[in-house]
NUKEVEX-109418 format. One line per field, with one value per residue (C-alpha): residue number from 0; residue in one letter; x, y, z. Coordinates in Angstrom, 2 decimals, always signed. Each point is the difference from the previous one (the first is absolute). Example, Ala and Ser with C-alpha at 12.3 -4.5 7.8 and 13.67 -1.06 7.14 Angstrom:
2
k (0 | 1)
r (A | S)
c1 (+12.30 | +1.37)
c2 (-4.50 | +3.44)
c3 (+7.80 | -0.66)
***
This chain:
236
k (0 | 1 | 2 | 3 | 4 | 5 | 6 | 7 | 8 | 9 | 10 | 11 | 12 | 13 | 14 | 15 | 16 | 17 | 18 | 19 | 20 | 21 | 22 | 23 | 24 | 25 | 26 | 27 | 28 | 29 | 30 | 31 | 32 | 33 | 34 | 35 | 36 | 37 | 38 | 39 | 40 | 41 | 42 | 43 | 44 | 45 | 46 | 47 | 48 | 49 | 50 | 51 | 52 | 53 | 54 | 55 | 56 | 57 | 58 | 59 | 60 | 61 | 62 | 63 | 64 | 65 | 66 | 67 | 68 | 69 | 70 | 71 | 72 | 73 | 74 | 75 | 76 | 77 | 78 | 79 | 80 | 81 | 82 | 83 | 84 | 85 | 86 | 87 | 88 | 89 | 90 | 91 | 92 | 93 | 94 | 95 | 96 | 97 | 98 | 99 | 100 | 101 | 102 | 103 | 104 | 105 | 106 | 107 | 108 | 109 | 110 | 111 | 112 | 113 | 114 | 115 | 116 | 117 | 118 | 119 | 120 | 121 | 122 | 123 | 124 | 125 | 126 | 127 | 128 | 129 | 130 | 131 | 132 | 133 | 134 | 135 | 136 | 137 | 138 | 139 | 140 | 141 | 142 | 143 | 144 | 145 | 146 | 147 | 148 | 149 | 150 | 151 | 152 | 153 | 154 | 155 | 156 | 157 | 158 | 159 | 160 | 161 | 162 | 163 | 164 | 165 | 166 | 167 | 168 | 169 | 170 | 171 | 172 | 173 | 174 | 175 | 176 | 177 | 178 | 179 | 180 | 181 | 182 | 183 | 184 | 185 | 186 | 187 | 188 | 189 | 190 | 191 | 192 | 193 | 194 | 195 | 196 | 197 | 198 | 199 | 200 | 201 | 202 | 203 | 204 | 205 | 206 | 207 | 208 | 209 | 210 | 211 | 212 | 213 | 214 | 215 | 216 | 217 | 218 | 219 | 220 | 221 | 222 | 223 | 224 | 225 | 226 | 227 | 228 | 229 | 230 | 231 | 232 | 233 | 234 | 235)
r (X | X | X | X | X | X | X | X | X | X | X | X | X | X | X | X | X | X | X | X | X | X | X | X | X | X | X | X | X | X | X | X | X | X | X | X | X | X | X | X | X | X | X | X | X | X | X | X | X | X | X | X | X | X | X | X | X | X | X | X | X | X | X | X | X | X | X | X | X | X | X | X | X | X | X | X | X | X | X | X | X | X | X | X | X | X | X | X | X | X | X | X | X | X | X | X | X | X | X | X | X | X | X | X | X | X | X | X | X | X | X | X | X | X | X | X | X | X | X | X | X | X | X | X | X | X | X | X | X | X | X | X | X | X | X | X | X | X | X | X | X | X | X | X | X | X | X | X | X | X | X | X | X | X | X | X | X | X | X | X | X | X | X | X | X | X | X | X | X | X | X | X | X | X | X | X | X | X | X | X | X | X | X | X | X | X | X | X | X | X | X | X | X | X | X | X | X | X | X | X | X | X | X | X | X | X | X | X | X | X | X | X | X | X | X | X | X | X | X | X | X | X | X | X | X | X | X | X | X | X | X | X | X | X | X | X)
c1 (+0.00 | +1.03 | -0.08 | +0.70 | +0.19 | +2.25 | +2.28 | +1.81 | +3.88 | +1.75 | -3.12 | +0.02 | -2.84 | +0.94 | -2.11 | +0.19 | -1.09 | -0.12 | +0.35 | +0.53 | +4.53 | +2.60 | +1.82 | -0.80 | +0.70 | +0.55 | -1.09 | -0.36 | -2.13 | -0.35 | -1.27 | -0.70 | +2.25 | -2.59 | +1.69 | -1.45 | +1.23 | -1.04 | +0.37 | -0.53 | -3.64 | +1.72 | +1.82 | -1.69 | -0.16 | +3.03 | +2.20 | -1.32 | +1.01 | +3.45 | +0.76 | -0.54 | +1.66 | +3.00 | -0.24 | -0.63 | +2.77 | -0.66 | -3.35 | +0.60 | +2.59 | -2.54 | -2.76 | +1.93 | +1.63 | -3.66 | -1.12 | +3.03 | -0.54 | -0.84 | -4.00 | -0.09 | -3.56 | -2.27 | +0.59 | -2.98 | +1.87 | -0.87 | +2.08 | +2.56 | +0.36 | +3.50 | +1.13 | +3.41 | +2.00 | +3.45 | +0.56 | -1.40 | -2.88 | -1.93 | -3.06 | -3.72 | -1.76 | -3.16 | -1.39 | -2.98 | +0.04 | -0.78 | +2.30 | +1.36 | +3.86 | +2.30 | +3.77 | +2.34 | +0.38 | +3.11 | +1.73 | -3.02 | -2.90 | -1.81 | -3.07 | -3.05 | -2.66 | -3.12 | -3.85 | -2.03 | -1.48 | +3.13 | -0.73 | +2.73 | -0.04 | +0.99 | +2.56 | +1.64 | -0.41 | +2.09 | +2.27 | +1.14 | +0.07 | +2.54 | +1.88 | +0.05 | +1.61 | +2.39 | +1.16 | +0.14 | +2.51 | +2.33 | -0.40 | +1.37 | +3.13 | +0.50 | -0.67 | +2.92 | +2.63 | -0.74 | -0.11 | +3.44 | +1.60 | -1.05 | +0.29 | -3.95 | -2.56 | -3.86 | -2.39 | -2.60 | -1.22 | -2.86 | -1.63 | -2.76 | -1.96 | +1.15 | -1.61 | +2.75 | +3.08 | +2.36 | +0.93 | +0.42 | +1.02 | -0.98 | +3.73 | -0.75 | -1.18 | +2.56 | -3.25 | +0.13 | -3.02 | +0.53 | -2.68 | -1.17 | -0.06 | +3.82 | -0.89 | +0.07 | +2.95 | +3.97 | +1.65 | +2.61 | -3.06 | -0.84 | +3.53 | -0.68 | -2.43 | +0.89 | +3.20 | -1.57 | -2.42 | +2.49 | +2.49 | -2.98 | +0.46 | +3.21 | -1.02 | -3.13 | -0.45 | +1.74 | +3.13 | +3.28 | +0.85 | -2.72 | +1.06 | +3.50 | -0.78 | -2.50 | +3.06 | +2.12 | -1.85 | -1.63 | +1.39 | -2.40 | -2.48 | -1.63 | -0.19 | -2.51 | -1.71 | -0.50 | -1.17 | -2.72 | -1.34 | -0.96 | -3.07 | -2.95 | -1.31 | -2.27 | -3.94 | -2.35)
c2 (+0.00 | +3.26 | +3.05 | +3.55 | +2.99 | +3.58 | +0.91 | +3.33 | +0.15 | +3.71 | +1.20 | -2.29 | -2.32 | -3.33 | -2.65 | -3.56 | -3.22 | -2.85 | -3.43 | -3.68 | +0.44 | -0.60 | +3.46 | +3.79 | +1.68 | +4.13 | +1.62 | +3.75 | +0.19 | +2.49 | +2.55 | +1.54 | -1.91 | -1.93 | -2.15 | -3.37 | -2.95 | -3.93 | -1.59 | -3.39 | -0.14 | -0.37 | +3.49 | +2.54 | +3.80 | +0.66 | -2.62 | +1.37 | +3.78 | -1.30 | -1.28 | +2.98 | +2.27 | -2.74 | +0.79 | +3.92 | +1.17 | -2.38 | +0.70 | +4.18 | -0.71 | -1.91 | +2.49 | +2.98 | -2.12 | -0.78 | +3.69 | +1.41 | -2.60 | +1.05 | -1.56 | -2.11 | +0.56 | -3.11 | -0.88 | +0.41 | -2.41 | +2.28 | +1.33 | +2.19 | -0.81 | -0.59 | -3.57 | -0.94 | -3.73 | -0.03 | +3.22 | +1.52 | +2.12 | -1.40 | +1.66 | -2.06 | -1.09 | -1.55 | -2.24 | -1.86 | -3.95 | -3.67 | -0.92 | +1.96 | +0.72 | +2.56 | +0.33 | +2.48 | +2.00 | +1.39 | +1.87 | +2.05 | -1.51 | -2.40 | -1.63 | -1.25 | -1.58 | -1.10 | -0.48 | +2.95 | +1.59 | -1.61 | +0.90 | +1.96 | -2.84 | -2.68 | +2.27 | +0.29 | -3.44 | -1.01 | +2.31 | -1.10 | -3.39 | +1.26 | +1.54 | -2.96 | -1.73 | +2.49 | -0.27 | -3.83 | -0.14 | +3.03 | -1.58 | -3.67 | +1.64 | +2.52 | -2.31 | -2.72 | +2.64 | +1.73 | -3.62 | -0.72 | +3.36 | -0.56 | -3.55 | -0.12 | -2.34 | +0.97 | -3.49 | +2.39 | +3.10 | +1.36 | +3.70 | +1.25 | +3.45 | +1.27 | +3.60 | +0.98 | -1.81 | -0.85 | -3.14 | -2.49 | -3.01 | -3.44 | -0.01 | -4.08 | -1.17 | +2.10 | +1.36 | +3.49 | +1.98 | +2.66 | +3.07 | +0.06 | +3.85 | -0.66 | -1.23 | +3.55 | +1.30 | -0.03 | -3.30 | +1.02 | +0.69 | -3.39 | -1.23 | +1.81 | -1.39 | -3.74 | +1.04 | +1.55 | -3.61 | -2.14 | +1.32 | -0.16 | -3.77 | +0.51 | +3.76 | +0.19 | +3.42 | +3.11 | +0.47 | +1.00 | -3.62 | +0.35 | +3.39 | -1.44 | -2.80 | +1.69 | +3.07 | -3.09 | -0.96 | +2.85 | +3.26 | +2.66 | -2.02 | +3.19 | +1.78 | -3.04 | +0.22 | +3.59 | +0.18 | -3.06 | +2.20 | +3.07 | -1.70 | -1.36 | -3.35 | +0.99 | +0.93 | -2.20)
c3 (+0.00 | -1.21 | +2.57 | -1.09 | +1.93 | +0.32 | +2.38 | +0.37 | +0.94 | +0.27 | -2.23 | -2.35 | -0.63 | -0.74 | -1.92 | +2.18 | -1.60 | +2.33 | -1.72 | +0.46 | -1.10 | +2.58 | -0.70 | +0.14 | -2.72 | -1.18 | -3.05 | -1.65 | -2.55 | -3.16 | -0.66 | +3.12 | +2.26 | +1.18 | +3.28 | +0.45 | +2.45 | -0.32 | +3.42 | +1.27 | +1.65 | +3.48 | -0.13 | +2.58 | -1.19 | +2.60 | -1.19 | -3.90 | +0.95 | +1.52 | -3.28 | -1.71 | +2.15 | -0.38 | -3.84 | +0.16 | -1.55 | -3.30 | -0.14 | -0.04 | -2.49 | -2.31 | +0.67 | -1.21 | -3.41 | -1.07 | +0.41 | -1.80 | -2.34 | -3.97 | -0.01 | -3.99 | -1.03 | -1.19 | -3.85 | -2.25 | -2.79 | -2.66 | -2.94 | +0.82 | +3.18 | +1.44 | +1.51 | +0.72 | -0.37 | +1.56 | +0.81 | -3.67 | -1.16 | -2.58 | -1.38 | +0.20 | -3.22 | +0.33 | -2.73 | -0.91 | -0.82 | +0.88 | +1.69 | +3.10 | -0.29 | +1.74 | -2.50 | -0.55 | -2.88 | -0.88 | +2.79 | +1.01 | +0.27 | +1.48 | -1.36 | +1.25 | -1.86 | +1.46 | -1.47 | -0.28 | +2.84 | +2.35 | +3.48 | +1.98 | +2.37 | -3.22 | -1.22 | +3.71 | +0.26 | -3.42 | +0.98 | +3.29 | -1.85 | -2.27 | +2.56 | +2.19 | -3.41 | -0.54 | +3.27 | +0.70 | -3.29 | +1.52 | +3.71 | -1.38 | -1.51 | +2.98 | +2.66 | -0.82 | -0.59 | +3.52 | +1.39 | -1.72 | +1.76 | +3.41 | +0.00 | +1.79 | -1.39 | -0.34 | -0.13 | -1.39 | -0.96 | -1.00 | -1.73 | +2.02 | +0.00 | +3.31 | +1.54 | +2.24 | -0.86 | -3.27 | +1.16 | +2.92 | +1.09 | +1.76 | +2.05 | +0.79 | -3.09 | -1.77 | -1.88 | -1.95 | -0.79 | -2.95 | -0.31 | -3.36 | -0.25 | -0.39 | -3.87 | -0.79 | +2.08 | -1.16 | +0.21 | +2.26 | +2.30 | -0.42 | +0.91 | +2.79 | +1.60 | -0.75 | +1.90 | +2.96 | +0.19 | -0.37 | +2.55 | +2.40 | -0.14 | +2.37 | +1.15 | +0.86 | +1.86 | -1.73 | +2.27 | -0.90 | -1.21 | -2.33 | -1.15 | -0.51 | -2.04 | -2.20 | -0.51 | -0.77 | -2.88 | -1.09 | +0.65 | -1.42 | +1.81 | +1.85 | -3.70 | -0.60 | +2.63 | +0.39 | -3.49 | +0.95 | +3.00 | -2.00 | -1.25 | +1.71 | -2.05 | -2.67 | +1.04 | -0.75)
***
């Protein structure tokens, strides 16, 4: 059984979900920075509140990012309209036929086709398809080389549409989850990311270690990153 309710902490309300899972967990949420908690059902409001106040510091610093954020407003998928692969504009073309197909053409455009009188929700739809395409082939050449560098071994990994995060990681399982916004960012953003998961298979908080390792391997690492936070995922 599910039981919601809000608590304030230092003036902030905070969203509490209390569910049948064996760990809390913390999350801010875009666009308006929106602070929820999911809590095992046997966490009291005090011990709840302890915990946030424990994590005050992160939870300011997420607030302000996703204010000072750079809001992407929802796609219409009509012509004209600009959508990015890997980093690069492309311009939208949107064509009648039988059979639904999203290709490039040439180096600026990308085309949809789709019967007449396509909903916005189909056209979203066979786009995030494609995108989720695009980035499975990119992920299965990136993946190997970053495994090759650090020597770590994923058992799995898989592209889901994430609201708050760009990736993350099942440390155990050795289990990486990609965000498949990232279809449309650079590929060293991508690289990224697969490094920061996979050295959470032997770091798994951000300490200095971490910080270490990831400047080992990748040392314009806070360019990436920087550049990832200026945006807020794309409105739906």
């Amino acid at each position: 059984m599910i039981n919601s309710t809000v608590l304030q902490v230092n003036n902030i309300n905070i969203n509490v979900v209390r569910k049948n899972i064996k760990n809390i967990h913390l999350a801010v949420y875009p666009p308006n920075a929106s602070v929820k908690i999911s809590a095992p059902e046997s966490y009291d409001n005090e011990t709840i509140k302890l915990f946030a106040i424990s994590k005050w510091n992160w939870i300011k610093d997420n607030i302000e990012l996703i204010k000072n954020q750079n809001r992407i407003p929802p796609k219409e998928y009509v012509s004209g309209e600009s959508h990015y692969l890997f980093g690069k504009r492309y311009m939208l073309k949107v064509q009648n036929g039988s059979k639904s197909a999203v290709t490039i053409s040439g180096v600026k455009y990308i085309v949809i086709t789709v019967r007449k009188n396509a909903t916005r929700k189909t056209k979203k739809t066979l786009m995030e398809n494609w995108y989720r395409q695009q980035l499975h082939s990119k992920l299965e050449t990136l993946i190997p080389i970053w495994e090759k560098k650090t020597g770590l071994k994923v058992h799995s990994w898989q592209i889901k549409k994430m609201k708050t995060r760009w990736g993350t990681c099942n440390q155990s399982k050795k289990v990486i989850y990609i965000n498949l916004e990232l279809a449309k960012r650079k590929v060293k953003e991508i690289e990224y990311i697969i490094l920061h998961e996979l050295l959470h298979f032997i770091e798994k908080t951000h300490n200095q270690v971490f910080v270490s390792l990831i400047q080992k391997y990748m040392p314009n690492w806070e360019l990436y990153k920087t550049d990832l936070n200026k945006y807020t995922f794309e409105d739906k």
